[in-house]
MMTF fields as JSON, N, C-alpha, C and O atoms, coordinates in Angstrom:
{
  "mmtfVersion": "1.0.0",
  "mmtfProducer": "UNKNOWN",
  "numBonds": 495,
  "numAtoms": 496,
  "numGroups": 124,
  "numChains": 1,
  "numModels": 1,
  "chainsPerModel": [1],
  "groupsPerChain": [124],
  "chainIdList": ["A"],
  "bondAtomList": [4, 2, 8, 6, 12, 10, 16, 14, 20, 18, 24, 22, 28, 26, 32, 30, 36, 34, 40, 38, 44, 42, 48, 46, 52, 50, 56, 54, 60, 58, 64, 62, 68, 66, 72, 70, 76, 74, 80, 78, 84, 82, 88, 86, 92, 90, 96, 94, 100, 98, 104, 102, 108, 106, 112, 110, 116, 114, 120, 118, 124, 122, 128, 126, 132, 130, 136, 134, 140, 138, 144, 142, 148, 146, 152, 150, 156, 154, 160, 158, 164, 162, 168, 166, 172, 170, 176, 174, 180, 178, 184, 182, 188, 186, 192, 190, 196, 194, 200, 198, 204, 202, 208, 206, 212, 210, 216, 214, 220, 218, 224, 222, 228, 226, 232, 230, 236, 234, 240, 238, 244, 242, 248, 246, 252, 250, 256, 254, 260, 258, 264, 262, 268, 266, 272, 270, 276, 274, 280, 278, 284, 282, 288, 286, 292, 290, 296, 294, 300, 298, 304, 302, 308, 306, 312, 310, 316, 314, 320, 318, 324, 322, 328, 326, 332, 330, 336, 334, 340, 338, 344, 342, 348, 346, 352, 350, 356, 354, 360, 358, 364, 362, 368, 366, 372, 370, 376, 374, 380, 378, 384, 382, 388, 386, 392, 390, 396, 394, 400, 398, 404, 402, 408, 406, 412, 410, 416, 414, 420, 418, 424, 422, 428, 426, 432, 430, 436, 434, 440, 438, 444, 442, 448, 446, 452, 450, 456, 454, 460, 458, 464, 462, 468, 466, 472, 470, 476, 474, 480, 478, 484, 482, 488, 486, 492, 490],
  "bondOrderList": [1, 1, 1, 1, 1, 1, 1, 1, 1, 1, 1, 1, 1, 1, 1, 1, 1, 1, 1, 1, 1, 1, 1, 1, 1, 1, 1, 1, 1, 1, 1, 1, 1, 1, 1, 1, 1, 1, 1, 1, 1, 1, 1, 1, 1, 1, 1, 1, 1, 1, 1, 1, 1, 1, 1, 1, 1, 1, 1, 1, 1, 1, 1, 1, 1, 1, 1, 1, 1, 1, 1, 1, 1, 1, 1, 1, 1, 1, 1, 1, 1, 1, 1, 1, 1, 1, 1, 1, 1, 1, 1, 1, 1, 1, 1, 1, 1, 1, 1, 1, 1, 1, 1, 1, 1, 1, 1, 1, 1, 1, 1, 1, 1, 1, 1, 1, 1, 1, 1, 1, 1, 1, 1],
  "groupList": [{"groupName": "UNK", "atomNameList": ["N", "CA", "C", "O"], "elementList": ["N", "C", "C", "O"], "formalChargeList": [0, 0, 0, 0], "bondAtomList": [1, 0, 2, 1, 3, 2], "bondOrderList": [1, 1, 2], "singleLetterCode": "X", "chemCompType": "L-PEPTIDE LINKING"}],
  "groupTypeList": [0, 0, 0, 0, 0, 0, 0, 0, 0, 0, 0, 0, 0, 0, 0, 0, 0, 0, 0, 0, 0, 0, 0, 0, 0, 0, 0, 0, 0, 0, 0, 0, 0, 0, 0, 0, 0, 0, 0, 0, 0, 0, 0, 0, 0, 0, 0, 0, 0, 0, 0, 0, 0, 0, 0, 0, 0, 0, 0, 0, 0, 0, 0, 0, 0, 0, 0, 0, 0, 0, 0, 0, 0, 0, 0, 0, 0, 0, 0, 0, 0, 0, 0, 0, 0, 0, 0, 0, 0, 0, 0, 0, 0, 0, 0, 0, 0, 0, 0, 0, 0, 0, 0, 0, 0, 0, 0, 0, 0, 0, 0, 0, 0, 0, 0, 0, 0, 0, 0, 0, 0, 0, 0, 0],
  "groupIdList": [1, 2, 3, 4, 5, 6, 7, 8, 9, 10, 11, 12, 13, 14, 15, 16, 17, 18, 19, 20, 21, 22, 23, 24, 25, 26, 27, 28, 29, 30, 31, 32, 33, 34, 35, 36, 37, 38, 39, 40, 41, 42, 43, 44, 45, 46, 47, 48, 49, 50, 51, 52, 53, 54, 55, 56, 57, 58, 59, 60, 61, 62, 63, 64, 65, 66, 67, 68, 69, 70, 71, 72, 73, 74, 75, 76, 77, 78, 79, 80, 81, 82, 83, 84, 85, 86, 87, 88, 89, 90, 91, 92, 93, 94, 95, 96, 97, 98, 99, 100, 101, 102, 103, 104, 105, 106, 107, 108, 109, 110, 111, 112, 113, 114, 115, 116, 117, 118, 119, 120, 121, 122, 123, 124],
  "secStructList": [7, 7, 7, 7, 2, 2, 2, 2, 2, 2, 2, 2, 2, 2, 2, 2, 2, 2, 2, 2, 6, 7, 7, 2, 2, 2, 2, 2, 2, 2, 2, 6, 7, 7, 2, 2, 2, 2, 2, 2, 2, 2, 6, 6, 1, 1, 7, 7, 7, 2, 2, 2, 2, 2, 2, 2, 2, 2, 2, 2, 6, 7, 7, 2, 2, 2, 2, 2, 2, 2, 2, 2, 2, 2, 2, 2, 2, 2, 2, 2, 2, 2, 2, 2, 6, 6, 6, 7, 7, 7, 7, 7, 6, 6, 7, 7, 7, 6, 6, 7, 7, 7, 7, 7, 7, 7, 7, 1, 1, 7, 6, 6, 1, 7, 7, 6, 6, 1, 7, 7, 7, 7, 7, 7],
  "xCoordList": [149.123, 148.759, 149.829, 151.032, 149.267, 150.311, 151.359, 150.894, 152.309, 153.674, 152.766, 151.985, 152.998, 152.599, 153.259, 154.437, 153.088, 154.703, 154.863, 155.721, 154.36, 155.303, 155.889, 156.934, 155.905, 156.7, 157.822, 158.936, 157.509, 158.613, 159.383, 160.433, 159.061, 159.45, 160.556, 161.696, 159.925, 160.615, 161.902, 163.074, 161.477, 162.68, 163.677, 164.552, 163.537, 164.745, 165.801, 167.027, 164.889, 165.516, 166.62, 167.679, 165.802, 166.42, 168.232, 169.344, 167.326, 168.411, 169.616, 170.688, 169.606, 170.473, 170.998, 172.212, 170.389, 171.091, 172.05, 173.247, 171.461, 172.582, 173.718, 174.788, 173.489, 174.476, 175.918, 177.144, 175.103, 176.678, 176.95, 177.972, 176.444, 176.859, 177.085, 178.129, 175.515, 174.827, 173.869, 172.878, 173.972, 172.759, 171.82, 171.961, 170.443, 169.32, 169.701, 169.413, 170.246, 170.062, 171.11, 170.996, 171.961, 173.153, 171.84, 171.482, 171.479, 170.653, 169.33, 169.052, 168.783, 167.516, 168.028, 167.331, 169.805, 170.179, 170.362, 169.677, 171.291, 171.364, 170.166, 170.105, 169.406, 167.625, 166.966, 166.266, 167.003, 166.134, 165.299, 164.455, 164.656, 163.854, 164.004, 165.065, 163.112, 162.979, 163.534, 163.019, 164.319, 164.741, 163.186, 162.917, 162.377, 161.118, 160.63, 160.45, 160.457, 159.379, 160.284, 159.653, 161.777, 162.491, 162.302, 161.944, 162.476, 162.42, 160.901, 160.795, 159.709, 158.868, 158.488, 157.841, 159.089, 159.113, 159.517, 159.024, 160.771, 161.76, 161.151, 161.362, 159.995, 159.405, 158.03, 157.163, 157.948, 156.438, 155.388, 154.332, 155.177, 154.398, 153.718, 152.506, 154.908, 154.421, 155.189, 156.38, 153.73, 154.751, 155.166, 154.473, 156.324, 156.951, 156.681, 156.414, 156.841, 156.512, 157.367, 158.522, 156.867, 158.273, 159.463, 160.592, 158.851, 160.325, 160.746, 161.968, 160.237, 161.024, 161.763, 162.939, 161.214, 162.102, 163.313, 164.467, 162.906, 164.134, 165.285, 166.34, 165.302, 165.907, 166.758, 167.975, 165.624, 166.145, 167.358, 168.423, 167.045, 167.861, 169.32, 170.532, 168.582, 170.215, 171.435, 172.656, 170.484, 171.564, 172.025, 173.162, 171.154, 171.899, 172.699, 173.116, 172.816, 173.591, 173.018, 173.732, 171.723, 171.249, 170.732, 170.539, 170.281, 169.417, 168.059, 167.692, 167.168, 165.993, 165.464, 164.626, 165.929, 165.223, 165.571, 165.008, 166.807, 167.538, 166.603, 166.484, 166.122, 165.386, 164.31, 164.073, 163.604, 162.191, 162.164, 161.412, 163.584, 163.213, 163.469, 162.859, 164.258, 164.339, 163.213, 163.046, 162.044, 160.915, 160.184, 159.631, 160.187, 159.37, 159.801, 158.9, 160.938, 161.424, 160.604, 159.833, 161.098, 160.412, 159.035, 158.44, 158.19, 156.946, 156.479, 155.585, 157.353, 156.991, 157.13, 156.243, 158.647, 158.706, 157.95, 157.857, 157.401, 156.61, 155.02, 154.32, 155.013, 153.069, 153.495, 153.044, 154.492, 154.561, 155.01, 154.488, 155.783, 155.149, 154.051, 153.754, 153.326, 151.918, 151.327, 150.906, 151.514, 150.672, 151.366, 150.724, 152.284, 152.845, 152.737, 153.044, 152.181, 151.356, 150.324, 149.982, 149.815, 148.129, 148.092, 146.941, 149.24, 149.196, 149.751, 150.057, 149.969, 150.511, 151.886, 152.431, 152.827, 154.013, 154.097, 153.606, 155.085, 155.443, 156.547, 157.41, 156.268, 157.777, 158.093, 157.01, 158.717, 159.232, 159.167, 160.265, 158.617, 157.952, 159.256, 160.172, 159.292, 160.419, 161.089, 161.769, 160.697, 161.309, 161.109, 159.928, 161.466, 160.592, 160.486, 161.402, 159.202, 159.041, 158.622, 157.398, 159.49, 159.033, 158.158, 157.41, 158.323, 157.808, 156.197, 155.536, 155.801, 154.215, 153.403, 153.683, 152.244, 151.609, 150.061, 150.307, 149.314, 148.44, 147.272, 147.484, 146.227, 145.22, 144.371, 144.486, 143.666, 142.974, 141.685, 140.945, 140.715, 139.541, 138.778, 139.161, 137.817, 136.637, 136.037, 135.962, 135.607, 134.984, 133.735, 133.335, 132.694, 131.699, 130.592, 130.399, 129.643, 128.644, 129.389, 130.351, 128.68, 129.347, 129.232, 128.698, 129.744, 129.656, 128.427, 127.789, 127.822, 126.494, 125.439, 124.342, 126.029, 125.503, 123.78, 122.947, 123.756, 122.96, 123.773, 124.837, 123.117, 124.114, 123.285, 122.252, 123.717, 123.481, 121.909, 122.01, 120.759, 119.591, 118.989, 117.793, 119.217, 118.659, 117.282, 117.433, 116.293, 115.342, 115.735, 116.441, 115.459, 115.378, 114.499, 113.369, 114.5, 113.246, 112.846, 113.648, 111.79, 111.261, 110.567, 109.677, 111.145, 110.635, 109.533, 109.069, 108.686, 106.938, 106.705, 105.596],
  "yCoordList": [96.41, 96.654, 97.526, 97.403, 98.452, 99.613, 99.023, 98.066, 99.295, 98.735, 99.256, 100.2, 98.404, 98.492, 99.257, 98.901, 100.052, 100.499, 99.336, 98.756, 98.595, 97.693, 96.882, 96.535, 96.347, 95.928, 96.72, 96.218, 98.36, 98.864, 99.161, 99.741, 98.819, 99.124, 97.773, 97.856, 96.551, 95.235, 95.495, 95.765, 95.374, 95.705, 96.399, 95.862, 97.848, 98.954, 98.151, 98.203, 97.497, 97.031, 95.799, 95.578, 95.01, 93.792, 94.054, 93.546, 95.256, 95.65, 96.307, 96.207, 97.026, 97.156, 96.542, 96.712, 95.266, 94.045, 93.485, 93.231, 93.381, 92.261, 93.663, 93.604, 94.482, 95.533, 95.704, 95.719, 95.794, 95.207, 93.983, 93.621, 93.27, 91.531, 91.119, 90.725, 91.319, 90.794, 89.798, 89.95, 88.774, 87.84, 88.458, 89.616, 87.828, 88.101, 87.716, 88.395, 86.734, 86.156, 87.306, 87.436, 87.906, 88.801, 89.93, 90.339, 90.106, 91.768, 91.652, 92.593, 90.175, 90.451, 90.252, 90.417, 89.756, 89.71, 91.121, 91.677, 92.055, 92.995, 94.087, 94.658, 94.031, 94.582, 94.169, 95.004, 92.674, 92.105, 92.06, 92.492, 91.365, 90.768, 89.427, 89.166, 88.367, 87.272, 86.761, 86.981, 86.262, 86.163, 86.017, 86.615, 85.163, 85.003, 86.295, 86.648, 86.923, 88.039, 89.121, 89.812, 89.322, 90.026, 89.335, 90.029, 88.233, 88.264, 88.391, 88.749, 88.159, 88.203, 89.96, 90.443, 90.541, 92.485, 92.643, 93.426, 91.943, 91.888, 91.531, 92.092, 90.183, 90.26, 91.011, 90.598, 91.864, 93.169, 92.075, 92.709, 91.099, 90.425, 91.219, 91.435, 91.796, 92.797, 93.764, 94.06, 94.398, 96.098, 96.69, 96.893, 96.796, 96.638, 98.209, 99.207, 98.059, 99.7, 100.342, 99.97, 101.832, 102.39, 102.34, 102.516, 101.99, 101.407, 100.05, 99.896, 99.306, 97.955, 98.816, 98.992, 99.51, 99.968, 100.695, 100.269, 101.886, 102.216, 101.109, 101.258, 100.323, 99.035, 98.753, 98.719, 98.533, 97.832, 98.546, 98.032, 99.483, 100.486, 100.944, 101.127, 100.964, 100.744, 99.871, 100.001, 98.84, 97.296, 97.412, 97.019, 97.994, 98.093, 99.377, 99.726, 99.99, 101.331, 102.213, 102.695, 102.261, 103.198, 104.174, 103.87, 105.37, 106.52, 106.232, 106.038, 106.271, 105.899, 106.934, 106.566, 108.45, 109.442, 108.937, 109.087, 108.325, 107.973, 106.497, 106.185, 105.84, 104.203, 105.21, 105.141, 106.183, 106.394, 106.835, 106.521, 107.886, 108.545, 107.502, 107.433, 106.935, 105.681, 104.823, 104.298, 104.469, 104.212, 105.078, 104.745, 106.326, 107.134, 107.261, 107.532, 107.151, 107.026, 105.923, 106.093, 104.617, 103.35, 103.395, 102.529, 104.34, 104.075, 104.666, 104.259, 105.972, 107.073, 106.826, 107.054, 106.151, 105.412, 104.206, 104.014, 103.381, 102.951, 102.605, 101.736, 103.83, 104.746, 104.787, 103.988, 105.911, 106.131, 104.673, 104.721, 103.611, 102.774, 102.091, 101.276, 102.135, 101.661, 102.65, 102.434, 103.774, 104.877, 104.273, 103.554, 104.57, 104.379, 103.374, 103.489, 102.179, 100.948, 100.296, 99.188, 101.928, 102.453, 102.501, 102.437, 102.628, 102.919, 104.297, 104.741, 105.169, 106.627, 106.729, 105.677, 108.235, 108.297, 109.825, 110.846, 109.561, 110.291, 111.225, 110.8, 112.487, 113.648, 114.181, 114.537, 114.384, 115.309, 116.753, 117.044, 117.58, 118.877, 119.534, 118.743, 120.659, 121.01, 120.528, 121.184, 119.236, 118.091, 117.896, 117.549, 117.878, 117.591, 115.933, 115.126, 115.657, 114.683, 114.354, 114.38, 113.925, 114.184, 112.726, 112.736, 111.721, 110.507, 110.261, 109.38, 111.315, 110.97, 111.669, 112.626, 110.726, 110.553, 111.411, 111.987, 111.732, 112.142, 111.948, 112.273, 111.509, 110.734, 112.175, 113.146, 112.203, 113.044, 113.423, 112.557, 114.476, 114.178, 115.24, 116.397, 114.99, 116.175, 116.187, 115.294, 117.392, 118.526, 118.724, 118.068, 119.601, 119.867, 119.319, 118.285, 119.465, 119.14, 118.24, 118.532, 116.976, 116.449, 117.322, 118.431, 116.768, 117.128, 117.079, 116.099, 118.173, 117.956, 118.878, 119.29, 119.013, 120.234, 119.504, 120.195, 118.5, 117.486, 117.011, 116.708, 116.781, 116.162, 114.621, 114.65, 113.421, 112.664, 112.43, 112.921, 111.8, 111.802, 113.289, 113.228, 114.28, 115.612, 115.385, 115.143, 115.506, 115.829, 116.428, 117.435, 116.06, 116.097, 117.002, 116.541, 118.629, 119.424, 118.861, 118.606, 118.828, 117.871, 119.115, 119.841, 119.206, 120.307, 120.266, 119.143, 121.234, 121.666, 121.689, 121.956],
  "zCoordList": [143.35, 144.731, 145.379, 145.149, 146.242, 146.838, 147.932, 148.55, 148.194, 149.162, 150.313, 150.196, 151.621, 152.886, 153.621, 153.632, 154.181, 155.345, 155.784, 155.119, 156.751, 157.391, 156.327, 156.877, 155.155, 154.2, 153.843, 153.694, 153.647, 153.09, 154.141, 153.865, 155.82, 156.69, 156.794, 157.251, 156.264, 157.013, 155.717, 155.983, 154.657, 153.18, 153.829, 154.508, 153.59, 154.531, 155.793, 155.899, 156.562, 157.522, 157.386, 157.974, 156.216, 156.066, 154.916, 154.779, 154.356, 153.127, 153.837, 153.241, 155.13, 156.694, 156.789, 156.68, 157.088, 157.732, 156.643, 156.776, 155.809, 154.968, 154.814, 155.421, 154.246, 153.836, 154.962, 154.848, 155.839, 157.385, 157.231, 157.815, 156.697, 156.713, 158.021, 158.542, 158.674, 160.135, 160.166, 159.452, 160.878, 161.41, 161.68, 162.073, 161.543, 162.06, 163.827, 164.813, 163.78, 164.781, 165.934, 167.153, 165.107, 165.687, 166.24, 167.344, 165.116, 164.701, 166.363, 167.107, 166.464, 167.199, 168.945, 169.946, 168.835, 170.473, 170.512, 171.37, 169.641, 169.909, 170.654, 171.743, 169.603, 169.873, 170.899, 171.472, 171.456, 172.432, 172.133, 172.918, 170.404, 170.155, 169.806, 169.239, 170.02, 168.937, 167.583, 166.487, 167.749, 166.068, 165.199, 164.158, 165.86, 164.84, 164.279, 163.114, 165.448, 165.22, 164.338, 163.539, 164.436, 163.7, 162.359, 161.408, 162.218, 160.702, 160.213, 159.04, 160.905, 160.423, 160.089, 159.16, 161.099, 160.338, 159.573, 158.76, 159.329, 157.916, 156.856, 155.781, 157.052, 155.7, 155.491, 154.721, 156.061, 156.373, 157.059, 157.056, 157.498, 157.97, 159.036, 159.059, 160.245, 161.478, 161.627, 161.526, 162.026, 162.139, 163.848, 164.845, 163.619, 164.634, 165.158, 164.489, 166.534, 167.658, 167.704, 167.916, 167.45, 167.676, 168.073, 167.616, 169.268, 170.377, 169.785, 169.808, 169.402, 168.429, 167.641, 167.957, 166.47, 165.248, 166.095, 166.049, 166.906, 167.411, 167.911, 167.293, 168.629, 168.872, 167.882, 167.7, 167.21, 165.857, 165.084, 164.74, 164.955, 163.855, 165.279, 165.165, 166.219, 167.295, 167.136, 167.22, 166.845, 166.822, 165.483, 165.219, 164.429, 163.187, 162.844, 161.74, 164.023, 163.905, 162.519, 161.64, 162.592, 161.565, 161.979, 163.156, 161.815, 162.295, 161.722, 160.563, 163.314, 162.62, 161.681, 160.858, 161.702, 160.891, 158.875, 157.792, 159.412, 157.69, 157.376, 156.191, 158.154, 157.653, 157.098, 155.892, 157.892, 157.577, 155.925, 155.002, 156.033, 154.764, 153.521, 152.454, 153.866, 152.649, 152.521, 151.42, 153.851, 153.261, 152.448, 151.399, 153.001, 152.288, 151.032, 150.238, 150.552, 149.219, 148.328, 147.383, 149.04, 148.091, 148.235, 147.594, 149.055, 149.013, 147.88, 147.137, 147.766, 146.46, 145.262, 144.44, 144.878, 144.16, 143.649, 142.437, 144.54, 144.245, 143.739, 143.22, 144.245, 144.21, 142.599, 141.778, 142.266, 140.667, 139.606, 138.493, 139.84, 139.041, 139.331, 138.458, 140.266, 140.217, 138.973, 137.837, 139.759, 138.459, 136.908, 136.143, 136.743, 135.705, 134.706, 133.52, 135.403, 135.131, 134.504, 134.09, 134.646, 134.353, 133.112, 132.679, 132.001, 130.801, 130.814, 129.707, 131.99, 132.366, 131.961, 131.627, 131.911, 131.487, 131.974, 131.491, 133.365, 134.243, 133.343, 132.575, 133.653, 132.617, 133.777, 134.241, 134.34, 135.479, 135.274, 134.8, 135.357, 135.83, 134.556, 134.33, 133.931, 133.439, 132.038, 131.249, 131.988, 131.161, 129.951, 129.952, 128.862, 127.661, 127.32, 127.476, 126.843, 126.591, 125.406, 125.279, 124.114, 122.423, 121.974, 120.997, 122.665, 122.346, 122.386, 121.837, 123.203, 123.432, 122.141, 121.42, 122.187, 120.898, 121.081, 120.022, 121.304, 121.424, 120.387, 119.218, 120.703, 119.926, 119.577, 120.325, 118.586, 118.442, 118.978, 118.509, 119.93, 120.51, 120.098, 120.274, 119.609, 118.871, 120.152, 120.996, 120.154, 120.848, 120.606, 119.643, 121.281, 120.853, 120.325, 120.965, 119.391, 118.374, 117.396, 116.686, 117.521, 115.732, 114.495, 114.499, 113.497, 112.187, 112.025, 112.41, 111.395, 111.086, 111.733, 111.358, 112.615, 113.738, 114.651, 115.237, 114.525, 116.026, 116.355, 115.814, 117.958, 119.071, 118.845, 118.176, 119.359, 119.204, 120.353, 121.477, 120.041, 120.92, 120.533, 120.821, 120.134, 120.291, 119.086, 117.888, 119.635, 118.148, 117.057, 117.12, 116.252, 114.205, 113.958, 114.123, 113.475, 113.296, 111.491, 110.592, 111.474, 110.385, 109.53, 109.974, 108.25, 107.239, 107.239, 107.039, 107.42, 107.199, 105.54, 105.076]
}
């Protein structure tokens, strides 16, 4: 299942917080939110309003332009092991990749020259 923004929004935020080695409870006087409702963004439950996140990322002295792009990071990151999941195997553009195996796939007309369902012309 794909990461939510407001999840990868509440993660980023929470991964903030501990990284200063701050209370929630520090983090939501600062902001002038709720401790509840802060931790409940923290765990993607709700997605908080602009003006919350800004708040937010105030009290945690972060730039909100730097939280976003680090979501946008784990979201991307995360899209590709979803893909990757699939049985897929991501090479990065440029890259060589010697391990992949490639199955063999016939083309065209079988052997034999009928397609399968096609009428049988029957010797006169």
């Amino acid at each position: 299942m794909a990461l939510l923004l407001r999840e990868a929004i509440g993660g980023s935020l929470r991964r903030a917080r501990t990284l200063r080695k701050r209370t929630l409870r520090d983090v939501s006087r600062a902001a002038r939110v709720s401790l509840g409702y802060l931790s409940e963004v923290e765990r993607g439950r709700k997605e908080p309003s602009s003006e919350l996140l800004a708040s937010i990322c105030e009290a945690l002295d972060v730039a909100l332009p730097d939280l976003l792009a680090e979501v946008i990071s784990e979201m991307t990151r995360d899209e590709q092991l979803e893909f990757v999941g699939r049985n897929e195997t991501l090479v990065p553009i440029g890259q060589r990749h010697t391990d992949l195996r490639l199955a063999p796939v016939r083309t065209g007309a079988p052997l034999g020259g009928n397609r399968p369902g096609a009428p049988v012309a029957s010797a006169a």
